[in-house]
Every structure is written in C-alpha cells, then in structure tokens.
C-alpha positions as CSV (number, residue, x, y, z in Angstrom):
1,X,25.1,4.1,-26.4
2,X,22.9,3.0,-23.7
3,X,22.0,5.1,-21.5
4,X,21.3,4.6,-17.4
5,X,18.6,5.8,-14.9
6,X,18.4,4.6,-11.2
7,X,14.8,4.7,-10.0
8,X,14.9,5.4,-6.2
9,X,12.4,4.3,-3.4
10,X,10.2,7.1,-3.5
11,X,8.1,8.3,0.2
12,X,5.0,7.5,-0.6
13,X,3.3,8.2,2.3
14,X,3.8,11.0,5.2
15,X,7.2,10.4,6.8
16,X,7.7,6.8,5.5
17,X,11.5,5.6,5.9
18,X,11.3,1.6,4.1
19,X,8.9,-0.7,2.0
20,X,8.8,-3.8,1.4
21,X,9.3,-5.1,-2.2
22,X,6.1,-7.2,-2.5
23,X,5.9,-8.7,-6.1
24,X,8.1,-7.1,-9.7
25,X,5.7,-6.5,-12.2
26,X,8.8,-6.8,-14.9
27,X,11.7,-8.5,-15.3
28,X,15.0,-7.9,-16.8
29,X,14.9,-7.1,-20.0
30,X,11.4,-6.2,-20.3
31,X,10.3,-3.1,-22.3
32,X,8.6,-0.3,-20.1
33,X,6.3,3.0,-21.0
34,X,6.2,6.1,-18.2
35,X,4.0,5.4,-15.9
36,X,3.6,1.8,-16.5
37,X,3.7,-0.6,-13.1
38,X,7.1,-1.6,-11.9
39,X,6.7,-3.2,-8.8
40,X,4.2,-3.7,-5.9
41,X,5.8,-2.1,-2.4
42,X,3.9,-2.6,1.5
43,X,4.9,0.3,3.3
44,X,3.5,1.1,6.8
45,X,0.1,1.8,5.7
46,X,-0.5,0.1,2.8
47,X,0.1,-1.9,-0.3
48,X,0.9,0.7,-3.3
49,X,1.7,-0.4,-6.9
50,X,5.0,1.6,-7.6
51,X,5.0,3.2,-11.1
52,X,7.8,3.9,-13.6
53,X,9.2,7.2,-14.2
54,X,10.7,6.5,-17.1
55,X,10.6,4.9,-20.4
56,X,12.8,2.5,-21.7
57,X,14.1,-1.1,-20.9
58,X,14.8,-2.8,-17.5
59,X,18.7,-3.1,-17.0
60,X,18.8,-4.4,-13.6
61,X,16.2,-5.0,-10.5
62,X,18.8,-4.0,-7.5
63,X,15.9,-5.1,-4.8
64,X,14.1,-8.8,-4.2
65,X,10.9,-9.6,-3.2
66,X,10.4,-9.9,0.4
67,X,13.4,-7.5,1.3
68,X,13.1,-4.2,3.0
69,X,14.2,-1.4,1.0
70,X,15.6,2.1,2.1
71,X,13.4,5.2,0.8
72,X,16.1,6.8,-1.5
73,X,18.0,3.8,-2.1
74,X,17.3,2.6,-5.5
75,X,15.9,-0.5,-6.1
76,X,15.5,-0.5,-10.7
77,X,18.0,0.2,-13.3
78,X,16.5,1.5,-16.7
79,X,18.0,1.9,-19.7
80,X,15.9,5.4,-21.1
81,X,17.9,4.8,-24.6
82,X,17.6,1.0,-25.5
83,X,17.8,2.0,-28.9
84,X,21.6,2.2,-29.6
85,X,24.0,-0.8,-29.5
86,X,24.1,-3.5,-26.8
87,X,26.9,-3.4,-24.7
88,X,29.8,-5.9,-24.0
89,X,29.4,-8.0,-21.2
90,X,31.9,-6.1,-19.3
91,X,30.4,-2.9,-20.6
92,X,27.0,-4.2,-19.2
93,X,29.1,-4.9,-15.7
94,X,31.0,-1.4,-15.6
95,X,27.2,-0.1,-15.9
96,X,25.6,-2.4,-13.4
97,X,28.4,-1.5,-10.9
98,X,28.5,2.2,-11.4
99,X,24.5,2.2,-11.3
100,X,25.3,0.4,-7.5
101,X,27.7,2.8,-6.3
102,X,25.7,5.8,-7.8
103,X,28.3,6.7,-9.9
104,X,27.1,7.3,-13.6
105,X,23.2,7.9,-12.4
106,X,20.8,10.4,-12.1
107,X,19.3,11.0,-8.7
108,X,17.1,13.4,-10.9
109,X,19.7,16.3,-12.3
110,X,20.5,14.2,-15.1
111,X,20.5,11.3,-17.5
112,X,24.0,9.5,-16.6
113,X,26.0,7.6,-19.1
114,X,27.7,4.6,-18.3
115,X,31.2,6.6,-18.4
116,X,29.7,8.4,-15.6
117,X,28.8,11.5,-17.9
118,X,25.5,13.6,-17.6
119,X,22.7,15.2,-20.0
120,X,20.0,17.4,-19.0
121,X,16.5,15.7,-17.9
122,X,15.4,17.6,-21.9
123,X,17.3,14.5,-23.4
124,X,16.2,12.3,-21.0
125,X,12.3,10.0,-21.7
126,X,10.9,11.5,-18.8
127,X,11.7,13.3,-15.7
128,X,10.4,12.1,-12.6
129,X,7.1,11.8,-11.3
130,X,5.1,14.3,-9.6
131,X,5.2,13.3,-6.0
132,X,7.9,10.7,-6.2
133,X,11.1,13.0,-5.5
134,X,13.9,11.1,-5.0
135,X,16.2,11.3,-1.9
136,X,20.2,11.1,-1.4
137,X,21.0,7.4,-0.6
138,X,21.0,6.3,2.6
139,X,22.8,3.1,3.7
140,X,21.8,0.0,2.5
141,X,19.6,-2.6,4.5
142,X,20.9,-5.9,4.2
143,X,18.0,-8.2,2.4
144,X,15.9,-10.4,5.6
145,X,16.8,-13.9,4.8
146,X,14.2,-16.3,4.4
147,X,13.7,-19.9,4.6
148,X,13.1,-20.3,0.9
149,X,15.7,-17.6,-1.0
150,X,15.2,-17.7,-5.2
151,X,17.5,-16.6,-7.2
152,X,16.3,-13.6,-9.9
153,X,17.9,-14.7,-12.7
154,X,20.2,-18.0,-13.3
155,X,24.1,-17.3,-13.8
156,X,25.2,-18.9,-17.0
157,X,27.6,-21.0,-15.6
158,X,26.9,-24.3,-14.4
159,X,29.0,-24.1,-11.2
160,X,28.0,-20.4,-9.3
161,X,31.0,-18.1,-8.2
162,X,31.0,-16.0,-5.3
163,X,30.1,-13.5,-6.8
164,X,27.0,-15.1,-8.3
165,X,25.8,-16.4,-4.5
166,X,26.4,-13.3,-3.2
167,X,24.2,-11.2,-6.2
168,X,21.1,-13.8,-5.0
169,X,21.5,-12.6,-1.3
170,X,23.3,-16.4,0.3
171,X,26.7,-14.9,0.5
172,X,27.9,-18.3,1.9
173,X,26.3,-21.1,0.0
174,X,26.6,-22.3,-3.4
175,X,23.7,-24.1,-5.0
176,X,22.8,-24.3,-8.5
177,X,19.1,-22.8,-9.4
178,X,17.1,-25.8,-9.6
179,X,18.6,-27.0,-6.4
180,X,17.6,-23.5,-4.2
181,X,13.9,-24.1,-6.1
182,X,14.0,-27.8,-4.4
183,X,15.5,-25.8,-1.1
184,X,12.2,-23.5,-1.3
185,X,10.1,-26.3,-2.1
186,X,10.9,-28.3,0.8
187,X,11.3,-25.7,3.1
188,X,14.9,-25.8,3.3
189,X,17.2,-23.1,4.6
190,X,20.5,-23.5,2.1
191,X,22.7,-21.8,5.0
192,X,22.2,-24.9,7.0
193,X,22.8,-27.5,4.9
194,X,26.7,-28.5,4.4
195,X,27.9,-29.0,0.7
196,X,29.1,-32.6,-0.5
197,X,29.7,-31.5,-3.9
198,X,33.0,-30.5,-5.8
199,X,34.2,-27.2,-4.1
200,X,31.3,-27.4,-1.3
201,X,28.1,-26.9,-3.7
202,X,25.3,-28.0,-2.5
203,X,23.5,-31.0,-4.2
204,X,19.7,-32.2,-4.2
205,X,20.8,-35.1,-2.3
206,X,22.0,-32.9,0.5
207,X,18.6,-30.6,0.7
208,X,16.5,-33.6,0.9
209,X,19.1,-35.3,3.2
210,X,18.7,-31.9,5.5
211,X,14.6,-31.7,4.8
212,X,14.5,-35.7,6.5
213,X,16.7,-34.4,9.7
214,X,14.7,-31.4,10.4
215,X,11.2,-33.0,9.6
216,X,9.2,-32.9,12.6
217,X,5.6,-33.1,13.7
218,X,4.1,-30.0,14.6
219,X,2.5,-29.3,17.9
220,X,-0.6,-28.1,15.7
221,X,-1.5,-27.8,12.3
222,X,-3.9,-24.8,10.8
223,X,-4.8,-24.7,7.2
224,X,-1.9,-22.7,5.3
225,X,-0.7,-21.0,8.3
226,X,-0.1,-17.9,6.8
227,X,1.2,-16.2,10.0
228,X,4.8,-18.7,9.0
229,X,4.7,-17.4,5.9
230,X,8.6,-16.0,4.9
231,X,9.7,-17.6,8.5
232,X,12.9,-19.5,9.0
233,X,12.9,-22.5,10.5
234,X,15.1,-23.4,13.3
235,X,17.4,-26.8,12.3
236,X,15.7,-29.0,14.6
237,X,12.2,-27.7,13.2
238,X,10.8,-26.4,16.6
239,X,10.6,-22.9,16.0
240,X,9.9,-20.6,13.3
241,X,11.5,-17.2,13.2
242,X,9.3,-14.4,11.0
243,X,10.5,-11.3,10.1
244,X,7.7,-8.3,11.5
245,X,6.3,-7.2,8.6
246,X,5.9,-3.1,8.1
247,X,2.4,-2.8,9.3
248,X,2.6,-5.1,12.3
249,X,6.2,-3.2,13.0
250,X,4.6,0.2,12.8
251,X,1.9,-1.1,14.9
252,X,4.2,-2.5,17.9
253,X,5.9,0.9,17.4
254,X,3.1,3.4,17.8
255,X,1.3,1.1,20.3
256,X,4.1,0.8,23.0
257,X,4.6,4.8,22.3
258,X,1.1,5.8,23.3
259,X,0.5,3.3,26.0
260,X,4.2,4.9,26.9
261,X,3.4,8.4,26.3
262,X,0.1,9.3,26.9
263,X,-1.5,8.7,30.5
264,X,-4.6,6.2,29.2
265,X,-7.8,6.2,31.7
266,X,-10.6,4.0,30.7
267,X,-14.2,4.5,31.9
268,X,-17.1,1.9,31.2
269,X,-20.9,2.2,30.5
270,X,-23.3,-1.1,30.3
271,X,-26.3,0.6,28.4
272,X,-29.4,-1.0,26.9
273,X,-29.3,-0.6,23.1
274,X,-32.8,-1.9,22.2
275,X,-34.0,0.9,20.6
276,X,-31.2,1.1,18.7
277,X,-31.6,-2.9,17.3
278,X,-35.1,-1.6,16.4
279,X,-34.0,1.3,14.6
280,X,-31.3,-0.8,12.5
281,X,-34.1,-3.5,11.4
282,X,-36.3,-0.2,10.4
283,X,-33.4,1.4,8.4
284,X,-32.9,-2.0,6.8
285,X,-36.1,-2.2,5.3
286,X,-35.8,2.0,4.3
287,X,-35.3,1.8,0.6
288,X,-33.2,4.9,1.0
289,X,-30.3,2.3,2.4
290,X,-31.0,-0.1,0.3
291,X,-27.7,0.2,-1.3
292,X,-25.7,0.3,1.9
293,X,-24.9,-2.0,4.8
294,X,-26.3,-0.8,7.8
295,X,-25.2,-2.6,11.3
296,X,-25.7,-1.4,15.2
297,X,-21.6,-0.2,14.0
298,X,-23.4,3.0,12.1
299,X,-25.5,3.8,14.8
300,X,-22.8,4.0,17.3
301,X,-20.4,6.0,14.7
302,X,-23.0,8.8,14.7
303,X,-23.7,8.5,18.4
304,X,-19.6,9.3,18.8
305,X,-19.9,12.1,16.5
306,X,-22.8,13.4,17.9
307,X,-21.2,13.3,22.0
308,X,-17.6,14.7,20.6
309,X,-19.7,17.6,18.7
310,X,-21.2,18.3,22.6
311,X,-17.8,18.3,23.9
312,X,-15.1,19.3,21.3
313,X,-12.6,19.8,23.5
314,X,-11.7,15.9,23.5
315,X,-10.9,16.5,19.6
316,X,-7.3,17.4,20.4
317,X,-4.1,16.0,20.9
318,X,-1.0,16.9,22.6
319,X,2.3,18.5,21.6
320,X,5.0,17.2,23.6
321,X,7.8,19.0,22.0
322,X,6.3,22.4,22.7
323,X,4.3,21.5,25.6
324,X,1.0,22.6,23.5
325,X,-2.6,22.0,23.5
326,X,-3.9,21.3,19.6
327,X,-7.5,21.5,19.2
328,X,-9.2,20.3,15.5
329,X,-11.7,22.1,14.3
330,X,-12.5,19.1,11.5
331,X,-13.7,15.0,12.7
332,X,-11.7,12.7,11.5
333,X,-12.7,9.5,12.1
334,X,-10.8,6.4,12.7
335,X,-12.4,3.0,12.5
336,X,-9.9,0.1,13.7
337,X,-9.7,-2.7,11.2
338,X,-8.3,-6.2,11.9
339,X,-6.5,-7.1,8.2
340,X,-4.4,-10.1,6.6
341,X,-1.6,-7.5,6.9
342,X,-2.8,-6.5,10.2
343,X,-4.8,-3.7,12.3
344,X,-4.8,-0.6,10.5
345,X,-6.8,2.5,12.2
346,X,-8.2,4.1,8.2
347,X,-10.2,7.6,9.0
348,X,-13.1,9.0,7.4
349,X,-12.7,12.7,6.6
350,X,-14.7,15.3,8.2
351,X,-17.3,12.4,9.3
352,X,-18.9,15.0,11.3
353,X,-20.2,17.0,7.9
354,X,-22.0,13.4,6.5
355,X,-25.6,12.4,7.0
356,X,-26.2,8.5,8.1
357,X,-26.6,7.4,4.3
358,X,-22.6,9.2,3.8
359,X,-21.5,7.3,6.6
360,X,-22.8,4.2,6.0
361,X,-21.2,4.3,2.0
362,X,-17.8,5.7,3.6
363,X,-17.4,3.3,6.1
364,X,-18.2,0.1,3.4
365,X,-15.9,1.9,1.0
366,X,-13.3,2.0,3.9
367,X,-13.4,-1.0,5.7
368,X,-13.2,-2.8,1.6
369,X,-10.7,-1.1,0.9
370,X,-8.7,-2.1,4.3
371,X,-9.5,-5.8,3.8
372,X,-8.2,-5.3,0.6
373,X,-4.9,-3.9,1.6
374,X,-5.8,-1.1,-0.4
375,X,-6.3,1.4,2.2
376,X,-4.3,5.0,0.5
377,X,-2.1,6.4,2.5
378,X,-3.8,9.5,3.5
379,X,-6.6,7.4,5.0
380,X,-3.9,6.5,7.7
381,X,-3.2,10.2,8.6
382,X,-4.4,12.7,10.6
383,X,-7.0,11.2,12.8
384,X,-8.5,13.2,15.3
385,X,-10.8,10.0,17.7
386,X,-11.1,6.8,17.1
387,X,-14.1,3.4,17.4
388,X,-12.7,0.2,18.0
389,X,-15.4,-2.7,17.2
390,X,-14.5,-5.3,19.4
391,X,-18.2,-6.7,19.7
392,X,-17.5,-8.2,15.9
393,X,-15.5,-10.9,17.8
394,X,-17.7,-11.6,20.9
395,X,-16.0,-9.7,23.1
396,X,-17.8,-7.4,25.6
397,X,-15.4,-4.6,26.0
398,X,-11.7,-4.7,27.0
399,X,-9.3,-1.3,27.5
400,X,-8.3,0.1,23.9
401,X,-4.9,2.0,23.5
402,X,-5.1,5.4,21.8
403,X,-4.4,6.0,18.3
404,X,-0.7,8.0,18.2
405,X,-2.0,11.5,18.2
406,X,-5.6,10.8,19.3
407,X,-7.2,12.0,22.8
408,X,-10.3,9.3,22.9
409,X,-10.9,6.1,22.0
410,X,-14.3,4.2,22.4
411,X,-14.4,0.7,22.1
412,X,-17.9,-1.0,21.6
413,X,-18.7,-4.6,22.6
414,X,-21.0,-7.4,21.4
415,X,-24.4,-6.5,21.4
416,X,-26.4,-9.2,23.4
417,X,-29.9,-10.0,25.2
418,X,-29.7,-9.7,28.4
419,X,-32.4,-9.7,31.6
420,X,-32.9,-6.2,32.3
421,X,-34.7,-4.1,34.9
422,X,-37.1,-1.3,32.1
423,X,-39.4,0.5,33.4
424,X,-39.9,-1.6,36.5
425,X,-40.0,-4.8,35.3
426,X,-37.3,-7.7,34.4
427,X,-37.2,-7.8,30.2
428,X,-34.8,-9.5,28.0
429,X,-33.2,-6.4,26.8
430,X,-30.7,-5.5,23.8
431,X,-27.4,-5.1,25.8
432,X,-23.8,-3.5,25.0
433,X,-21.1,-2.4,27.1
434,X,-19.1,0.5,25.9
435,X,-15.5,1.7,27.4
436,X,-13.6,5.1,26.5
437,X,-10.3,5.6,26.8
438,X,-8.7,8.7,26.6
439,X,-5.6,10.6,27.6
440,X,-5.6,11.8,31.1
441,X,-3.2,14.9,29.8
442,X,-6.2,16.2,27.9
443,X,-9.4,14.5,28.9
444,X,-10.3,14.7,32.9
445,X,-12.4,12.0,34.1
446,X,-15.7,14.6,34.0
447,X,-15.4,15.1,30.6
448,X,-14.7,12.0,29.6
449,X,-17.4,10.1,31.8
450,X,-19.4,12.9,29.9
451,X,-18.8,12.2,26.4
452,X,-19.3,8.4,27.1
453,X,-22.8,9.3,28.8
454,X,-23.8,11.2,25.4
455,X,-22.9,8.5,23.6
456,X,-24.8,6.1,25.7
457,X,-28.1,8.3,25.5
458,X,-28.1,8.8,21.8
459,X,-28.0,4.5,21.6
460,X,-30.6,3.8,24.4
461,X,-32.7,6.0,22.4
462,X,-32.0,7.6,19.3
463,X,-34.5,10.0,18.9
464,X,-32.0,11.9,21.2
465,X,-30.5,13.4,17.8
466,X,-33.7,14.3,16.0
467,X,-31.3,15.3,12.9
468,X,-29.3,12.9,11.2
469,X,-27.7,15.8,9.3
C-alpha cells in the first residue's frame, strides 16, 4: 500500500515564521530522490532552494506559487512507498484529505498510512533532514490572491465543481482551465467578472468582455514594470494593489522598529578624499588586485573598521528586555545592498581580522551574491555596524536608519570635485560628505563625532593606517 509523508515548511533561517513559495521544481506525480530540489521558497532574507527529505513520488503539492506559507504547515505530500498498488480514486481522496487535516502523517515520529496507522522512521526512505525539523501546525494562511490565479492541475470534468474552484484558491468563480490562462493573459481578475454561462461559469467571451471595460491608459508606462508584478488591478484599472513581498515586509517592519526604538542622532563631516582617489587609481594598477574590484567603497570600509577599532565601545547594541549594555568583541560588517527583491543589509564576518585584498574579495562575493538573491541566511544575522553607499546613486548624504540591533551607521555620499581651500589656496578637490548615525542610548554625541572624525582622517589621508593588516 501506499504509503504518506507530509513535508513541513521547515525555519530556514533564525526566527523565520513564513516563505513564499516561489517556483515547484516537481509536479504531481513526479519521481523524487532525498535530497533532490522540491521547491524554491523567499523567506525574509533570501531565496533558498528547498530540498526533499524523502524519497519516493509526489502525491500532492498543498501550497501555490506566489502564496505565503506557514513554517510548520506543510506544503508536499510524498508517497515514500510508490511501489505497491495505486489506489482508488477515493482511496487517493481519503489520503489527500487525511494528509490535510494531519491525520494519517508523520510530523517526523513516523511513516503514516493512509488508514491513519504509523511505522517507525527505520521503515521509512529517509528521516528528515539535518536542520529542517519540523514544527506542530500552526493555522493556515489563506493563499494572497492575485490578478492572474492558475490552476495546478486541470479537473477532469469539463464543467468545475465547487470543490474543484475552491482546490485552485477562487472559491467563488468557476472557469474552466484555458479560460483562467486567457484571465492571466489578459490580466483579468476572474472574481470580477460575472458568469454568462450554464450555472454561472465564466466564458472567454466574458474575460475579454471584462478586459475591454477595465482597459485604460496608464498615467506612465516603464518597460516591464516589475514593481506590478503579482498586483491586482482595481475594476476601473486605476490602481494596482501588490501584495508586500517578505523582504520589503521585513524591511518596513524592522525599519519603523528602530527609527521607533532606538533614539537616532546623525552627525555630518564634508572631508576632502583626494588622496584617497589617488590611492584607488594606484591600487588599480597593483597587480596584487588585479583580481578584485577596488572602488573609493573599500577604502572607506577599512577607514570604518579602522575608527570603530579606536573606539569599540560603539560595537554594541542594546537589550531592552533586561535593560543591558551588549558589547561584541568580533566586526561584523554590514554593507546595505539595494536588490530586485529589495534592500538587504548582508554582513562580512569578522571584517576587522581581513587585510584590504580580503575585503575587497568578500565584499564582490557579497554584494554578487545579494544581487543574485542568493544572499545565505546567516549573512543577514548578527551584525554588529553598518556602511550605507548612498554616493552609488548621486546622492550626497541623507540620515540612515540603524540596522535592528546596530549602534552606528555611516552613510557615504558621492564622491565629487569640488573648489576647495588646501593648503592656502582654492583647488578643485576630491570631495565626499559622510554622516553617522547612531543610537543616542549607547553612542553620546563625543564619541560618535569621534568615530566619524577617525574615519574622516584615515580618507583625507590614508597613510593614517600605515598597516593594512
């Protein structure tokens, strides 16, 4: 007889409660080893490809693409003994169902049996992974609904019950399978579009009858728009309603806590960075870094290290629970990266330990990886200070919002020629402005106007740290 395992949503990261279901790498019926790719999930953090526990065949995806899952709720059904006879139709249903209410499945004691019966994990193919426990179910999230639902799989029948509309996620339209592919083609939302068929089913006549009504021009027009991407429009076509993603939601989340929690202060420093340009265009030509990419972004990293390293006190954060001072005795460094997915804060580990060659190859590996949306989850964790680069975009400076858990953040602005007084005389000079913020509750304004000073010495001339080491 067949035999059943539920895959839960595994935590994959540090604390994570949902993912997003990105893309299933198999489908129904398709034949999978331990350890192969099931699916491709966005938590928080990052994209992670998802892999199998166990061997056997896919029974039942219980989880679309584009919804937000639950972690512990489980989202695959596989059969781990695919060898023994198929089961009736309603023998496949009892299964389906009990594997939904969590009767007759393993949350990892067991192999269950469709009767609801259980064999030790030594008759199982595979116990689960290491590092992908599995949790007690939590209550289900109701899919998002988008403009453009698909159906998985097509019913059989040519009319779709209730039962079928509701297994695709529209639990109050009925359209047949090529007709919700016109519907996502066209941009139709199927739960505005009235039914003129026999017992209300939508037709292509009606979607393409609803596209024509809605069918506006648009104030603007951008090539793709990917920011509308999933979005539902509004029936007259003025407005598009997108569901916040899980890194742009964990980003509104942490950023109205700190700029909530933490008292931010922001103090500013216009320095001239000439030497520093100089000292780029001279490590350029060094075959040593021939292999790396080295921008004024590297020099001002290791200018930060060096000022936090003069005053580690600012490596700290705040326990607000048990009113506590934590000081780090390790450099973590976050770099702010602007992403499709959106702005992730990465962190080198122990940047304080790596000479300017290290640091130049961890911070290309980083920011690829980011672009990516490949960044591992333990990249996202346990920062100690953060650089945000906001010169990449023109800006000069602006007042940056500390990284949940942080004490400083320095902000470095576009690097341009400027007429400046040196030695006397008015030059055009290699300008940047630079602004710290940092939270009051740790950081007085002495000591952080002092670490932003350091900083500023080490880039109006470099020689200030005689060892790169």
């Amino acid at each position: 007889m067949p035999s059943y395992q539920q895959f839960r949503l595994p935590d994959v990261g540090e604390g994570l409660t949902e993912a997003d279901i990105v893309t299933w790498a198999v489908a129904v019926g398709d034949t999978v080893a331990a350890n192969q790719q099931l699916c491709e999930i966005e938590t928080a953090k990052s994209v992670v490809e998802l892999p199998s526990p166990y061997a056997g065949r896919v029974h039942e995806l219980l989880a679309e693409e584009g919804t937000t899952v639950q972690v512990g709720d489980p989202i695959v059904v596989i059969d781990v003994d695919p060898g023994g006879p198929e089961t009736s139709s309603d023998g496949g249903g009892a299964a389906t169902a009990a594997a939904e209410n969590g009767q007759g499945a393993s949350d990892g004691e067991g192999t269950a049996q469709p009767n609801g019966s259980q064999h030790d994990d030594a008759d199982s193919s595979g116990s689960v992974l290491v590092g992908y426990g599995t949790r007690a179910a939590s209550p289900r999230r109701r899919p998002r609904r988008t403009a453009t639902p698909e159906p998985q799989t097509a019913p059989p029948a040519t009319t779709p019950s209730p039962a079928s509309t509701a297994e695709h996620g529209d639990l109050r339209v009925l359209a047949k399978p090529p007709v919700r592919r016109l519907a996502k083609d066209v941009g139709v939302d199927l739960t505005t579009v009235t039914g003129s068929g026999p017992g209300g089913i939508i037709t292509r006549e009606d979607v393409l009858a609803q596209q024509e009504r809605t069918e506006v021009q648009p104030l603007a027009t951008y090539p793709g728009e990917p920011w509308l991407e999933g979005g539902t429009v509004s029936p007259d076509g003025r407005r598009t309603t997108v569901p916040a993603k899980s890194v742009r939601r964990r980003t509104a989340e942490a950023m109205v806590s700190s700029a909530f929690t933490a008292p931010h202060v922001t103090v500013f420093h216009t320095v001239d960075v000439t030497r520093t340009m100089k000292l780029v265009e001279r490590l350029r030509q060094d075959k040593e870094f021939a292999d790396v990419r080295v921008t004024p972004l590297l020099i001002v990293m290791k200018a930060f290290i060096h000022a936090v390293r003069r005053n580690p006190e600012v490596n700290a954060s705040w326990d607000d629970a048990r009113q506590e001072i934590v000081y780090k005795h390790y450099m973590n460094l976050g770099i702010a990266a602007q992403t499709p997915r959106g702005l992730l804060v990465p962190n080198i580990k122990n940047a304080n330990r790596m000479t300017l060659h290290e640091l130049a190859v961890a911070l290309g590996e980083l920011t690829a990886r980011a672009r990516a949306g490949k960044t591992a989850p333990e990249e996202m964790t346990d920062g100690t200070v953060s650089i945000t680069n906001v010169g990449v975009f023109g800006i000069d400076t602006g007042t940056p919002i500390l990284n949940p858990g942080e004490s400083v953040i320095l902000a470095f602005g576009a690097v341009r020629q400027q007429p400046w007084v040196h030695k006397g005389t008015v030059k055009p000079r290699w300008v940047t402005q630079l602004a710290l913020s940092m939270d009051h509750r740790l950081v007085d304004g002495a000591l952080g106007a002092q670490v932003l000073a350091d900083v500023a010495k080490v880039l109006e001339d470099p020689s200030q740290v005689l060892v790169w080491s």
